[in-house]
C-alpha positions as CSV (number, residue, x, y, z in Angstrom):
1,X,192.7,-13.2,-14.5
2,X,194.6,-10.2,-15.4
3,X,194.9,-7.9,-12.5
4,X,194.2,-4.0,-13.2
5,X,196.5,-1.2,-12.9
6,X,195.2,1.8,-11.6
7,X,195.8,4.6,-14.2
8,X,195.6,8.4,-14.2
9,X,192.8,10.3,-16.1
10,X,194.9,11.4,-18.7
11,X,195.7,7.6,-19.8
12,X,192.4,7.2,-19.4
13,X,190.9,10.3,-21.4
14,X,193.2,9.1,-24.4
15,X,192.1,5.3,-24.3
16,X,188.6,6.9,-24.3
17,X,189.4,8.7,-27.8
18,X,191.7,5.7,-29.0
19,X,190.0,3.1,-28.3
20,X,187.0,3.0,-30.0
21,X,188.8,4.3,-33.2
22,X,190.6,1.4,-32.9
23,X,188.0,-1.1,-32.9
24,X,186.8,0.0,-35.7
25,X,189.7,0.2,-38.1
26,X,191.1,-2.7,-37.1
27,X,190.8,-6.7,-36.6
28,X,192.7,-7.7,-33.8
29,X,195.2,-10.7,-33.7
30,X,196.7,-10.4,-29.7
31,X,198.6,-13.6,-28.3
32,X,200.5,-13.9,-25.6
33,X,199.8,-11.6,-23.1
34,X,200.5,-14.8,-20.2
35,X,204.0,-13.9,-21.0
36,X,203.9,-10.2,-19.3
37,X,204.4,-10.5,-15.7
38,X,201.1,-8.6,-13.8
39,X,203.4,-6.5,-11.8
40,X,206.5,-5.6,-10.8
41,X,209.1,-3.7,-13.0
42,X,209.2,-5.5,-16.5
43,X,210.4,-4.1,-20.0
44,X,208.8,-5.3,-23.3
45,X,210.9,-4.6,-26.5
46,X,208.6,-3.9,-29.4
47,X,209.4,-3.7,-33.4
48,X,208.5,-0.6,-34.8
49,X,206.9,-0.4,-38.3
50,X,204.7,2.6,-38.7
51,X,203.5,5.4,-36.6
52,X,200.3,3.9,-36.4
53,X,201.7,0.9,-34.0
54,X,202.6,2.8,-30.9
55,X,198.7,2.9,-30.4
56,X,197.9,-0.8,-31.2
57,X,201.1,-1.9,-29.2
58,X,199.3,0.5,-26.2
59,X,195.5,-0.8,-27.1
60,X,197.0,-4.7,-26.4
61,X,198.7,-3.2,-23.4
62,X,195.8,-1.2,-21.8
63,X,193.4,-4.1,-22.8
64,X,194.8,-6.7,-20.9
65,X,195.5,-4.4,-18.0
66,X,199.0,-3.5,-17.8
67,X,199.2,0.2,-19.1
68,X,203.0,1.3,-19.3
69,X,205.0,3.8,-19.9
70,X,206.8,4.3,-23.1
71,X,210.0,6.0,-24.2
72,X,208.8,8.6,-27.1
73,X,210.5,11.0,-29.3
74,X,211.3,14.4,-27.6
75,X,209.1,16.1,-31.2
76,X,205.8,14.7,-29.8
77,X,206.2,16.6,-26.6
78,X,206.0,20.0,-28.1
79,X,202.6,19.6,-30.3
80,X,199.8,21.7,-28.7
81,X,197.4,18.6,-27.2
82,X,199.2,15.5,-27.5
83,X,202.4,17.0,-25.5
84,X,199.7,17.5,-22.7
85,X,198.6,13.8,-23.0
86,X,201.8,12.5,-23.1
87,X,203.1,14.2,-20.0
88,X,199.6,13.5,-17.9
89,X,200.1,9.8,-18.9
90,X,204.0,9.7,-18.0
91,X,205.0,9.3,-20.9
92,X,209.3,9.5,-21.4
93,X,210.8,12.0,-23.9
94,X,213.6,10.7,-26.0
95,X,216.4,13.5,-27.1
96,X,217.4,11.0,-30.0
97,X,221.2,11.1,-30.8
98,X,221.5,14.3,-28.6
99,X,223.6,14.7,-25.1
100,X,220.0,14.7,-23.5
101,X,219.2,10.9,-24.0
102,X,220.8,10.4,-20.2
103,X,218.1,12.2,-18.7
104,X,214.7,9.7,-20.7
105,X,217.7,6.3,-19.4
106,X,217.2,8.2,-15.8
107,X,213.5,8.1,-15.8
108,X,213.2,5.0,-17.7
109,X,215.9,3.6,-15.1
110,X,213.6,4.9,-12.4
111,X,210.3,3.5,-14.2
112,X,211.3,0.4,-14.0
113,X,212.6,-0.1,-10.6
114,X,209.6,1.7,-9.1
115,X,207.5,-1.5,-10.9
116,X,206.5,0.1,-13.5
117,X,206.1,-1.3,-17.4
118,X,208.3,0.3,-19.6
119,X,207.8,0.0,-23.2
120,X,210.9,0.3,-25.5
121,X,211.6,0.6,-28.8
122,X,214.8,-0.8,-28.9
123,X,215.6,0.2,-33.4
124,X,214.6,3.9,-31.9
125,X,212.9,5.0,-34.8
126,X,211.1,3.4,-37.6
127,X,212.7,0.6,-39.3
128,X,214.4,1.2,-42.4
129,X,214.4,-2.3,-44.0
130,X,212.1,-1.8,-47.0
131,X,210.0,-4.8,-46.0
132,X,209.3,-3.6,-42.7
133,X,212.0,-6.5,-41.0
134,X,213.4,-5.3,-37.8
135,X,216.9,-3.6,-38.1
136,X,219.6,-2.8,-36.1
137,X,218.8,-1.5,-32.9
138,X,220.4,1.4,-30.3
139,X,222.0,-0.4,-26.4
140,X,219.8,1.9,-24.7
141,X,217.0,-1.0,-24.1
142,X,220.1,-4.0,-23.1
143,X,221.8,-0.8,-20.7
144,X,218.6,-0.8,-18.7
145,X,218.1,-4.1,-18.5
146,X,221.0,-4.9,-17.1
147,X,221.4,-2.1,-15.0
148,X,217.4,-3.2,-13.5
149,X,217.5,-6.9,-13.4
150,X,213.6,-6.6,-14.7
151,X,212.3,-9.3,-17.3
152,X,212.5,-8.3,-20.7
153,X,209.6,-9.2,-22.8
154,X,209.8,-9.5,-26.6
155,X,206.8,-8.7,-28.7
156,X,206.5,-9.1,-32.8
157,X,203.6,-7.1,-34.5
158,X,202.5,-6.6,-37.8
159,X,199.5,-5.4,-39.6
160,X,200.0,-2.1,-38.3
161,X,201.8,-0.5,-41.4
162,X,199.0,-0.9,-43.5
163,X,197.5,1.6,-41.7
164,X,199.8,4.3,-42.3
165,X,202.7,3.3,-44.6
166,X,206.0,4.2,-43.4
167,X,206.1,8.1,-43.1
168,X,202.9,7.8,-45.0
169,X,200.1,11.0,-44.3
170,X,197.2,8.4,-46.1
171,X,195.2,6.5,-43.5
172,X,193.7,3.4,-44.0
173,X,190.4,3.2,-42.7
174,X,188.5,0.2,-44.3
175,X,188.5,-2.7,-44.7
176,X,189.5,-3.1,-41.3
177,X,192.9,-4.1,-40.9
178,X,194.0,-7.4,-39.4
179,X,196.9,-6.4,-36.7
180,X,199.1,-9.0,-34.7
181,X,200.6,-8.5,-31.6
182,X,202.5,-11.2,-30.2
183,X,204.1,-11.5,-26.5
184,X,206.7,-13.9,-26.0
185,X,208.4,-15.6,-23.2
186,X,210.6,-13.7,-20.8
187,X,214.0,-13.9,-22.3
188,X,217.2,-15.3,-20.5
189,X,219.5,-12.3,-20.1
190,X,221.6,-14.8,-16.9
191,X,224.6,-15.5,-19.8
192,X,225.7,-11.3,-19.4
193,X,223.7,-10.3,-15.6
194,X,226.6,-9.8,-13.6
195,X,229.1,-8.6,-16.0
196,X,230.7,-5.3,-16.9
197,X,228.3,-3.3,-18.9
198,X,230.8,-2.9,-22.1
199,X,229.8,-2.4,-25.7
200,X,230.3,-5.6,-26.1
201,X,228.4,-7.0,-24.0
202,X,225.5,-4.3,-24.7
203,X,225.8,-5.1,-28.3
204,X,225.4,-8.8,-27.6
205,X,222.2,-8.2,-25.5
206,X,221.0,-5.8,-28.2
207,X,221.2,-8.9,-30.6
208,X,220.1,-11.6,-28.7
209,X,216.4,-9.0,-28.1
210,X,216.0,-8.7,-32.1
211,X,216.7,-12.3,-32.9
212,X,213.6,-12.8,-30.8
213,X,211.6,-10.7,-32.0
214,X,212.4,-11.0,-35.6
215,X,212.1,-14.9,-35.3
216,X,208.2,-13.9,-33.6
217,X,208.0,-11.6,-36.6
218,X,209.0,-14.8,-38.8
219,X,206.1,-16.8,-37.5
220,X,203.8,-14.3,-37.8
221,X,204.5,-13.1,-41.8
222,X,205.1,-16.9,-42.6
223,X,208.4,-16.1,-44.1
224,X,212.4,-16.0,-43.4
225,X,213.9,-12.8,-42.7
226,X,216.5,-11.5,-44.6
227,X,220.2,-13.4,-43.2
228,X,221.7,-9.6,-42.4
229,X,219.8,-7.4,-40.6
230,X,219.2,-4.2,-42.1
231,X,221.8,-1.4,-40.9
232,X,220.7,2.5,-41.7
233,X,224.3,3.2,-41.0
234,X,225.5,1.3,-44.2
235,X,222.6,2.1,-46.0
236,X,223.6,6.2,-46.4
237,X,220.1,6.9,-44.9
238,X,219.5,9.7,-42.2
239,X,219.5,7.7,-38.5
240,X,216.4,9.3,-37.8
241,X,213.6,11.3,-38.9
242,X,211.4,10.6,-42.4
243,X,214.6,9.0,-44.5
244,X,212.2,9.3,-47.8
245,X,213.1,12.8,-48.6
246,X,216.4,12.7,-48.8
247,X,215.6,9.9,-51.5
């Protein structure tokens, strides 16, 4: 039996006006949730297909329980409304590819050892793979695992982007849509605990995260990921932000 968390009323107030919008549009495909420790500091590393999945991905969460806190992009915190949900919830700005990123790793840091759930977004943006496979992902999530020792969870989902399409304004509405969400086992970070925290060894932590959850993702879509994973900085396409006008 899952053990509730107590949460604030702003978390609450925005389930309230979620929720039920969310039973309604979608069909609901959630595995896994055994895999997500009941308390105690944990991080759970999450694909990121549309802007639509940040509120499944915290539906799954808040349903079985174990609300977290999330790391979000520093934009969302300055629209009139949501900024004041975001900050009554606890939620983490993100100064993406800016000298301010140090301050959302401090609180994340902070999140987690004070046994909070931290959900991370470890590609940092919307992937960029035109089938919607996970790319290349920022150290930020490996750095903070290392650095807490907490469990990191993978989870694959999927469904999500029909929706709203990648930096898509059309919403989806009906016929529901069928959404996965996936949890996975704890994975076994004991190969690099204990080590310098180097690129390398950051970089190989980074991979070793996606490879899970691209090989959930696999079983989920019932198809083989492409053999290289998709790399924005190859590709010529802006890091961040919506990459579809500059095309």
């Amino acid at each position: 039996m899952a053990v509730r968390i107590k949460v604030g009323p702003y978390y609450r107030f925005a389930a309230l006006i979620v929720r039920p919008v969310l039973f309604a549009v979608t069909k609901r495909d959630w595995r896994g949730f055994e895999n997500v420790p009941q308390k105690g500091g944990v991080i759970v590393a999450v694909n990121h297909i549309s802007h639509a999945d940040p509120l499944v991905f915290a539906h799954y969460l808040f349903d079985h329980g174990r609300p977290g806190r999330f790391l979000a992009k520093s934009s969302l915190f300055s629209v009139p409304f949501v900024s004041l949900i975001l900050r009554g919830a606890g939620q983490i700005p993100v100064f993406r590819e800016s000298e301010g990123a140090h301050v959302a790793y401090k609180a994340a840091v902070e999140a987690v050892n004070s046994g909070e759930l931290l959900g991370v977004y470890p590609e940092a943006t919307l992937t960029r793979d035109p089938n919607h496979w996970p790319m290349t992902a920022k150290t930020g999530l490996a750095r903070i695992a290392l650095e807490t020792g907490a469990p990191v969870i993978p989870v694959a989902q999927w469904g999500a982007q029909e929706i709203i399409g990648t930096y898509e304004k059309r919403i989806k509405i009906f016929p529901r849509t069928l959404v996965h969400v996936h949890a996975g086992p704890a994975l076994d970070l004991s190969p690099w605990m204990g080590k310098p925290i180097n690129q390398q060894v950051l970089l190989e932590v980074t991979n070793f995260v996606m490879d899970e959850i691209t090989r959930m993702l696999e079983d989920i879509r019932g198809e083989k990921a492409p053999t290289e994973r998709f790399d924005s900085r190859k590709s010529g396409l802006p890091r961040t932000g919506n990459f579809k006008k500059s095309t």
